[in-house]
N, C-alpha and C positions, 0 to 999 in steps of 0.2 A: 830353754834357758841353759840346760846343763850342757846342752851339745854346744852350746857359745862359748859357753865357759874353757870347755876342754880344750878349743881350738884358739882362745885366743886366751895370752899371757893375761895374767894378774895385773904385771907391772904394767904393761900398753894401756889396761882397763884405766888404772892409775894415772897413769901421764894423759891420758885420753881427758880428762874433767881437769890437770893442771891448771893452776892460773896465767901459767905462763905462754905465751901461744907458741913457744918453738916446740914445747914439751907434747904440746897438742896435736901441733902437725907433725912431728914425728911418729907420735903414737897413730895419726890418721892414716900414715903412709904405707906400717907393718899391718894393718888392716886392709889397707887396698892390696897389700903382694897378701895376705889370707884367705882373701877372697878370688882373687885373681887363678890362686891353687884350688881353691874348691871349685870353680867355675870350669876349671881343665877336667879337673877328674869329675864333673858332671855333677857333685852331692849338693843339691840346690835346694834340699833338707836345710841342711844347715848354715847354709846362706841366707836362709829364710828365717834361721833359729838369731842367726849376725845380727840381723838387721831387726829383728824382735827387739833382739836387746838392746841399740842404741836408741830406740826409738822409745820404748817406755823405760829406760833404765838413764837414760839419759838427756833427750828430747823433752822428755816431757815431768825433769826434774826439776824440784824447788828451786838446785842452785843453780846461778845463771852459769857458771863455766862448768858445770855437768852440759848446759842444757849448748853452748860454744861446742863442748866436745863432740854432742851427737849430732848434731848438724854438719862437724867438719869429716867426720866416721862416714857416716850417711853420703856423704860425696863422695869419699873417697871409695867405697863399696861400690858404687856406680862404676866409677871410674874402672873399678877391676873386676865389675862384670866386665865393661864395653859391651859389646854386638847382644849381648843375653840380657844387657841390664830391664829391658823392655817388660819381660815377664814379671818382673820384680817392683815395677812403678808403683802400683797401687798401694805394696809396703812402705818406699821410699818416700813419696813425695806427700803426701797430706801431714807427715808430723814435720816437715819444712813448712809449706803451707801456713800450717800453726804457728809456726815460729813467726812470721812475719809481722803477726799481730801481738808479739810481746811486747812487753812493758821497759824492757831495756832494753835499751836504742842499739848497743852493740851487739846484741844476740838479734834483731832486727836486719843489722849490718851483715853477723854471718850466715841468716836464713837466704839473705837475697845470694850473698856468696855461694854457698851451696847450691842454692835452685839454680845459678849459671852455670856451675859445674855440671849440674844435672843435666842441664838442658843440650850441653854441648855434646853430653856423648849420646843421648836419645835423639836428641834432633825432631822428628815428622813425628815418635811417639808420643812425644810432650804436648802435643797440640790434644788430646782429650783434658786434659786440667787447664784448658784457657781463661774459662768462664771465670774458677777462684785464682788462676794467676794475675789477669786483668783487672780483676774486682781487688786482689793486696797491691798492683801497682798502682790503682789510684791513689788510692787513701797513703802509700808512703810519698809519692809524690809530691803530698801535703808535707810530710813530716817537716818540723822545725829543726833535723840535725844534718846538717851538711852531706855527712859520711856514707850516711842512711840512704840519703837523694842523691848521693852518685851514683851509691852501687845501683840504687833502683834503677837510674836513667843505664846503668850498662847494662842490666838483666833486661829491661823495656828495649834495646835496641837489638838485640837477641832473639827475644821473642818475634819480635817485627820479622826478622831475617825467615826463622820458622816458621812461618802465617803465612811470607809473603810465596814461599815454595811449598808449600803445604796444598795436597789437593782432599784435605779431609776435614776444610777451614769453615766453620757454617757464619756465614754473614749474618744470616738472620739470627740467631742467638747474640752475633756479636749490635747489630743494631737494636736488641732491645735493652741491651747492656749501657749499649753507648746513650739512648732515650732517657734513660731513668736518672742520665748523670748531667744532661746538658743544662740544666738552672744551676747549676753548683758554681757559685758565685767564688773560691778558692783561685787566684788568678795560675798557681803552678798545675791544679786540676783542669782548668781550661787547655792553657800548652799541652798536657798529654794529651787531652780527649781529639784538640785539634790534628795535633802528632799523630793518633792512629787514622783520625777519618783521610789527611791526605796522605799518607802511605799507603792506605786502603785504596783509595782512589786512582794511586799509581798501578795498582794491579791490573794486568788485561782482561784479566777472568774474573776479578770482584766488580758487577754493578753495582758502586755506590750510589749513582746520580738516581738509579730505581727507587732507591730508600731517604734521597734528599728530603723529601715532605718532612718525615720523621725527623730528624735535625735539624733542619732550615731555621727553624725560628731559635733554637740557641746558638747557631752562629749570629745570627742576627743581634742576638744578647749582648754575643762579646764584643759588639763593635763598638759599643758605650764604655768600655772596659779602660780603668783607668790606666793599666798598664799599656804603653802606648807598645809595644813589643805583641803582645797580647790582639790588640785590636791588628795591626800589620797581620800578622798571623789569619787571623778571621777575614781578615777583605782578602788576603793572597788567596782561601781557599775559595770565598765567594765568587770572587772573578773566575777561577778555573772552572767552578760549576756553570756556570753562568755561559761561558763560552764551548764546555762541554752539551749544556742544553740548546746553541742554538746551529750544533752540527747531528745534534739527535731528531730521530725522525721519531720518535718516540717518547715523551713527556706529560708525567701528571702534572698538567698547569691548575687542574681545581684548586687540590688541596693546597700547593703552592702560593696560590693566591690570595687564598683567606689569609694568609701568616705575613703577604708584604701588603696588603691592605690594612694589617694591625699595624705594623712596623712602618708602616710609614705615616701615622701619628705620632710619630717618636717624640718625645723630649728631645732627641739628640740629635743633633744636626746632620752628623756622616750615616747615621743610623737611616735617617730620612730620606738623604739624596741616595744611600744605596737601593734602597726598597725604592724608590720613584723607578729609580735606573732601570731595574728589575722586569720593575709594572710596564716599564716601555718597550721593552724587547717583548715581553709578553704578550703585549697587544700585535706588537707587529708580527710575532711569530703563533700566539696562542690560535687562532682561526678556530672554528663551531665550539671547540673545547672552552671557548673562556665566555663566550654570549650568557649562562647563564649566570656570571660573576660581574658583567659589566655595570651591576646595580653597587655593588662593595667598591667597583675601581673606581666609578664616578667620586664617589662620597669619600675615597683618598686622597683623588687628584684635584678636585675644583680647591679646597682649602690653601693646598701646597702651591695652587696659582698665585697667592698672595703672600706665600711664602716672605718672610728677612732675608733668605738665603738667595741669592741670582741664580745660581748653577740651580738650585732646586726650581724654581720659577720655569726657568727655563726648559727645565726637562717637561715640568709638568704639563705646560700649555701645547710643547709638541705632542705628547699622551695625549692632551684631549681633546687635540685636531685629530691625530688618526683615529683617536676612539672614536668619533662624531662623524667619521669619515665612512665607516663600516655599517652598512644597512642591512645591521638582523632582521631578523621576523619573528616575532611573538611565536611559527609554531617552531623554533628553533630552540626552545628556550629564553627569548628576549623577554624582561620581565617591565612593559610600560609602566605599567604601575609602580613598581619599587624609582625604577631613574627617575618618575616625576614626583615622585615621595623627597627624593634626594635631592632631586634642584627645586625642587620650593623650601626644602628646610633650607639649604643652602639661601635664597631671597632673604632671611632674617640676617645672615650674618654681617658681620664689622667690617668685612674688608670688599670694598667695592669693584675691586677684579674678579672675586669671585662671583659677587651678585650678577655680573653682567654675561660672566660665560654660563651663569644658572639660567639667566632668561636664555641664552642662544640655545641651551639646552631644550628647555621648554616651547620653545618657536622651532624645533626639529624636528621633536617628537611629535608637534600639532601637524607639519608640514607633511609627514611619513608614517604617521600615527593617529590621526585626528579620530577615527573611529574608535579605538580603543583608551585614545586623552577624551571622547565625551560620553563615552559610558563609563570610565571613573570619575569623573566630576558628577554626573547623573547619580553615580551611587553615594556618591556622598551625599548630594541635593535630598536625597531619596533617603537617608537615614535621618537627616534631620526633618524630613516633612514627613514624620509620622502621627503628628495631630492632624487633624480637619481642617485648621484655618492656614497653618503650614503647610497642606497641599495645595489647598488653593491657589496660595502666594505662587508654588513651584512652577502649576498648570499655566498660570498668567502668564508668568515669566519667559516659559517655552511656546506659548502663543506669539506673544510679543516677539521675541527670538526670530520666529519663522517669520512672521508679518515683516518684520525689520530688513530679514537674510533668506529670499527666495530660494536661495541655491543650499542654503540648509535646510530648508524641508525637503530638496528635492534629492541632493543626492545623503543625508543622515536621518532624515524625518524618522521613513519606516522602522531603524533601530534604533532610534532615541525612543519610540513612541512603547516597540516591543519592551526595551528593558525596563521603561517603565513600568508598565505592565508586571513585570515580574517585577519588581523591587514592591509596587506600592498596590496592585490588586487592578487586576482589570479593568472591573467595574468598576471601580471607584476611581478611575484616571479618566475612563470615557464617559463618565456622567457629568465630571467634572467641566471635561474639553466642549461635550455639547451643552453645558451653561453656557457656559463660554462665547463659545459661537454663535449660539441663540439670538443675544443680542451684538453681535459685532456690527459696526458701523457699517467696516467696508467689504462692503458683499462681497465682492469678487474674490479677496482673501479669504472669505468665508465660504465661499462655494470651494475654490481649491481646497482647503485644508479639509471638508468635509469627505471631499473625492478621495483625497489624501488615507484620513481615518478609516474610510470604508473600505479602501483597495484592502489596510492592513488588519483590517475585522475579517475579508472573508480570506487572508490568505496565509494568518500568521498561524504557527502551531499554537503560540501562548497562546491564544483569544479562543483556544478552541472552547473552553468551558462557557466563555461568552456566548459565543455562538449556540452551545448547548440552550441556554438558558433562553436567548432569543428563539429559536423556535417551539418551546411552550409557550411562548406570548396569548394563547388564544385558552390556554388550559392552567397558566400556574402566574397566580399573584404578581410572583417578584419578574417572572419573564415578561409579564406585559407592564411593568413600571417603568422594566428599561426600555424595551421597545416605545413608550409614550415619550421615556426623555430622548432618546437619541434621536427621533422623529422631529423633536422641534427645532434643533438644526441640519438633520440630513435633507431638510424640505430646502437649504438653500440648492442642493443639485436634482434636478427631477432623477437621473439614472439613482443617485445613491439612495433615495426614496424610494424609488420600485427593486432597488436590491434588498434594500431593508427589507420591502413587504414580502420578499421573496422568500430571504432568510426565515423570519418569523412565519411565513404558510399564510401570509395574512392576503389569500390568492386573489380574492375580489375586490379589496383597497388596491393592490397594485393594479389591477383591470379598471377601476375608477382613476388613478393618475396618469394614467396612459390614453383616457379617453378625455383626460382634462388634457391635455398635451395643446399649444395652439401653433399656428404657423410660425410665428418668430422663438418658440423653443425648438425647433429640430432647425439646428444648423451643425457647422461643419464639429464645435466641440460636443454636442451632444451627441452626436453620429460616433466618433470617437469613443465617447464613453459607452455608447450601448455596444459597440465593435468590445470592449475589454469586457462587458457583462457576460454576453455572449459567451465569449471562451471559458468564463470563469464558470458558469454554467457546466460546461464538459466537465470541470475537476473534482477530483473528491469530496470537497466539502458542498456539493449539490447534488451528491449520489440520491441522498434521500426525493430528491423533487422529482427527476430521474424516474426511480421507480414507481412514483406517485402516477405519473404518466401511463404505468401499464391498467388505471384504473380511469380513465377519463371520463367517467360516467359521474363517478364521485368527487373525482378533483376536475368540474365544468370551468370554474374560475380558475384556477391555472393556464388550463390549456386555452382560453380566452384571453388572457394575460400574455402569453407566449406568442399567440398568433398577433397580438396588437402590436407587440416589438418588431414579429417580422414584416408587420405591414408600413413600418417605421426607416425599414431599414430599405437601402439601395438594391435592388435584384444582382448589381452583378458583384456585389462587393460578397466577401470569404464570409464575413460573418452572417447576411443571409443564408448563404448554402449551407453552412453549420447547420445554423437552426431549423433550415428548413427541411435538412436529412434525419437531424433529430425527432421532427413533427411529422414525418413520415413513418417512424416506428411506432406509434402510436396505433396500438390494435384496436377494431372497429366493433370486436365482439360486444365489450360491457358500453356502449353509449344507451344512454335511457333518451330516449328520442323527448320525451314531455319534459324532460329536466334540460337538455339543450335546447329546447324551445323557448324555456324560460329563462336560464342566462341570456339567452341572446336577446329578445326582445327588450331587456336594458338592465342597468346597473343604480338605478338612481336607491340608495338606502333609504329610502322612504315604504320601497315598493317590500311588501312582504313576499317573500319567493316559498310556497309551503311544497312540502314534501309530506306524504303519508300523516299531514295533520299539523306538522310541525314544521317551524322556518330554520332554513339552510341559512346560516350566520358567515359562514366561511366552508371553503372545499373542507368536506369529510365528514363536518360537524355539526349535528342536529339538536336542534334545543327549541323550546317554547318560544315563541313570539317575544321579542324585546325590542322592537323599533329598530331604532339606531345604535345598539350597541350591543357589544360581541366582548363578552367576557369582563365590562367593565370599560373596553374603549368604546370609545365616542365615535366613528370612523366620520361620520357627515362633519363632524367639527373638525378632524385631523384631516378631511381634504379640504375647508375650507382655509384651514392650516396654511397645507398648502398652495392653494391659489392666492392665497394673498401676498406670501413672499415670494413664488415666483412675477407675480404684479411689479413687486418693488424691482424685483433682477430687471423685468424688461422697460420699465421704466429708465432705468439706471445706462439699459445697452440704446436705448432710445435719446437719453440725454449725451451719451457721445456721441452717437452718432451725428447728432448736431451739430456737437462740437466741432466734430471732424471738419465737416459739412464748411461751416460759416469760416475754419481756419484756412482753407483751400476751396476755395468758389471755383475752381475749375477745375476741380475734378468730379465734377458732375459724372461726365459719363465712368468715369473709373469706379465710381460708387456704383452706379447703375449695372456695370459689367460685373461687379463684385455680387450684387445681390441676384442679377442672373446665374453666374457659376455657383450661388448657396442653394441658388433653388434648385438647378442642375442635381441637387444631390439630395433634393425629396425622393421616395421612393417611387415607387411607380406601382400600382397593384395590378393580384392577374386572378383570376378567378382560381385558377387551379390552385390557389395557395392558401384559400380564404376555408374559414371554416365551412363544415357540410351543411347546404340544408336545412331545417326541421323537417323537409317532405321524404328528406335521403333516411337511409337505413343501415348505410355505411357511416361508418369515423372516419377522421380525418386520415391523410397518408398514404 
């Protein structure tokens, strides 16, 4: 303070806080030549002591022309550093800074004055105090005093100048600056905020369009803005963005999109047809980047279809031709579920332009989506049929469905059937489906659908617990409850019967339905079906029978079941040879020659087949004597089971047959030729293929 003192006059001190401003700027000006002499002769001591003193002796005094005077000192000090002033900013400029936010509007006036003084002779050093410069040009920008918001707008256009040559300018500081300000509903706060973003924009070296996300939606604000000057301002910069994004090869359209998906629910009409505008270039330009938003664009654009406004209409329905034109793919991010969320809400609404591009919507998705539009209607179905009498209803319904719509069992059956499965329990869909079937009318839909059920029993991963459970049939309660139910309709297909017994190990009931087999069951569709068994046999989930095989002394009825299929089957066709390479690995060490004596000599469940005292029930399995029953099944009754509705099947292919017959009386021989090429494709037997013996000593193979 005292080294101020000495070097600057009493009287200057004086005239420096005058009220009069000539007295002030006189006094400011023999401070600038004081300072200008201490800056020559290097003593930046007491340059430092100068500026001490205006700044808390004056700046930051009660009275406002003290506080006039150090602001105008403070400038002037600048000015007569020049080239040096830079070392000295940190002193200068925070008690101007301060001044900006005082309370009289004229010491307001000479802060902004000064800071342009300052700024002019520092220039590129000015730009570290941006962040509090831009933060007092808002809020004076506001100001209510004319004088205040000139000088402001000439210090803000100043600054601009040093930004826009400045390579020390951090955008990112300045876009979290400009974020925090863009709801500030102030229409002169808007004009600046727009002011800096497109000057910013004009720069080569600031990416503003990088950081649009972050602003986009308060431009979009001000387009509501009452000041029509205001809103011009807001579409001038939109459009430059706008045309800037679609020569960029680089654009975040995500974020982008959630903001004109809001905005263009607008209240406001310009508000709406720009966000439409937007949305439409977007589509045409956004490509894999916007698939996972086309659930938010739908649910913008179908409303705006029906639009008061023409120009908006009209944008909207071109948007929802190209949207509707572009075939994502669910694993691209395409979200079925959310678009059919969206065009059924859409079905309720008022305006029936919309309703009708909601159905076209929904008739797309079925067309290029059908798998993934019926397993979400399935999971709905499936949330609401969580009681007992509500599955039931479900299982009917998708019976019905298939019975009605062949070509939907055949190409959605197997993943309608699985995801049932999972949504509502295994078990309890297939217990459900073979009621069901049990009693169906028409057989033949009842034989497919069973073939159907079975392929996806032995091939789906879901059912694998199924399948678990199914082959303790012979050892665990609940495994032979189900094998008893699903038996009473797999008995419409003989193949899907001797799979079941397969499945469950129930080796000697399948050896019993195979030997019930008569001439009019093996034709061309059962040949068929035993060709799919066959193979299905090689796959993992019959590894276990497989192995079962290295023990055929123990599993006699298996491998008597096995040989019955391939004596079923054509010699020259793939699925013999299969089975018949398979029947050849069959090692000959463990045959018990009195126990294959005894399978072969017959199968009827009456006959007790004893082992060391006790009756063999099933391959593996020894127990006391119990007639006709193995663990609780009935087996004499489950192949009468059987025979009777296969009875009804050949009855049924009998009574067309007639029909046939009597509707073309001269096709005699064409029927005739037809039942010679079925029988063409009975098998033919050869000895070498037949099981061993009892007198042999060898196994099969």
């Amino acid at each position: 303070m005292a080294d101020a003192l000495s070097v600057i006059p009493a009287s200057v001190l004086r005239n420096l806080s005058d009220k009069l401003y000539e007295k002030r700027k006189n006094a400011a000006l023999e401070i600038e030549g004081i300072v200008k002499q201490l800056a020559s002769a290097g003593d930046h001591d007491k340059i430092s002591a100068v500026i001490n003193l205006l700044a808390k002796e004056f700046t930051y005094s009660s009275q406002s022309n003290h506080r006039k005077g150090g602001l105008i000192g403070l400038a002037a000090a600048t000015v007569g550093l020049s080239s040096e002033a830079a070392q000295h900013l940190e002193q200068i400029v925070p008690p101007v800074l301060n001044s900006l936010s005082d309370q009289d509007c004229r010491v307001q006036y000479y802060a902004c004055e000064a800071l342009y003084n300052i700024a002019k002779v520092v220039r590129g050093d000015f730009i570290i105090f941006f962040n509090q410069i831009f933060d007092a040009l808002c809020k004076l920008s506001a100001s209510s005093d004319p004088n205040v918001q000139s000088a402001a707008h000439l210090l803000d256009r100043l600054v601009k100048d040093i930004v826009t040559e400045s390579d020390q300018f951090s955008i990112e500081e300045f876009i979290t600056l400009l974020r925090e300000r863009m709801n500030v509903l102030n229409p002169y706060v808007r004009q600046f905020l727009v002011g800096w973003i497109t000057v910013l924009d004009s720069v080569p070296d600031i990416d503003m369009l990088g950081f649009l996300p972050d602003f986009l939606d308060g431009l979009f604000n001000m387009l509501s803005d009452s000041s029509h000057e205001i809103r011009q301002q807001a579409d001038s910069a939109l459009s430059e963005f706008l045309q800037e994004i679609k020569n960029s090869p680089s654009v975040d359209y995500g974020r982008m999109t959630e903001i004109l998906v809001e905005r263009a629910a607008s209240p406001d009409e310009f508000t709406r047809l720009t966000a439409i505008t937007w949305i439409n270039e977007f589509v045409k330009l956004g490509g894999e980047q916007l698939v996972p938003y086309y659930a938010g664009i739908l649910g913008a654009i179908l409303p705006c279809i029906s639009d008061k406004e023409e120009k908006i209409r009209v944008v909207a329905r071109e948007t929802n031709e190209e949207l509707r034109s572009i075939k994502a793919d669910p694993a691209e991010g395409f979200d079925v579920g959310a678009i059919l969320s969206i065009a059924r809400r859409q079905l309720d609404g008022e305006w029936e332009a919309t309703r009708i591009e909601a159905l076209h919507w929904i008739s797309t998705l079925l067309d290029r989506h059908r798998a993934e539009v019926v397993l979400l209607v399935l999971d709905i179905h499936a949330c609401i049929a969580q009681d007992p009498p509500h599955v039931r209803q479900l299982v009917v319904f998708l019976v019905h469905s298939f019975q009605v719509d062949h070509s939907l069992l055949e190409r959605r059956g197997a993943l309608i059937i699985r995801r049932l499965c999972v949504l509502l329990d295994a078990e309890r869909v297939y217990r459900e489906l073979s009621t069901i079937l049990e009693g169906e009318a028409d057989l033949e839909f009842a034989c497919i659908m069973v073939q159907a059920l079975n392929l996806i029993l032995l091939t789906s991963s879901e059912l694998s617990e199924l399948r678990e459970l199914l082959k303790q049939s012979l050892n665990n309660a609940a495994g032979k409850d189900l094998f008893v139910s699903l038996y009473a309709s797999w008995c419409h297909s003989p193949m899907t019967t001797i799979s079941l017994c397969l499945l469950a190990q129930t080796y000697q009931h399948a050896s019993s339905v195979i030997q019930s087999l008569v001439e009019e069951d093996i034709n061309v569709k059962f040949l068929v079906q035993l060709d799919k068994m066959i193979r299905l046999l090689e796959t993992p989930v019959f590894t276990y029978l497989r192995l079962q095989l290295l023990e055929p002394g123990r599993y006699i009825w298996l491998l008597k079941a096995l040989y019955g299929l391939l004596m079923l089957l054509p010699q020259q066709s793939a699925a013999f040879k299969i089975l018949r390479t398979r029947l050849k690995t069959v090692p000959s060490y463990s045959f018990s020659g009195d126990r294959l004596k005894r399978a072969s000599s017959g199968n009827s469940y009456n006959q007790n087949l004893r082992y060391s005292g006790s009756q063999i029930t099933e391959d593996g399995d020894i127990s006391q004597d119990n007639g006709n029953l193995s663990n609780g099944i009935n087996f004499a009754s489950r192949l009468q089971q059987f025979e009777q509705l296969q009875q009804q099947h050949r009855m049924l292919e009998k009574s067309k047959a007639q029909s046939r017959k009597s509707s073309t009386p001269s096709s005699k021989d064409g029927t005739e030729a037809e039942a010679e090429a079925e029988a063409s494709q009975q098998p033919s037997t050869s000895d070498s293929n037949m099981p061993p013996s009892t007198s042999s000593r060898r196994g099969p193979g």
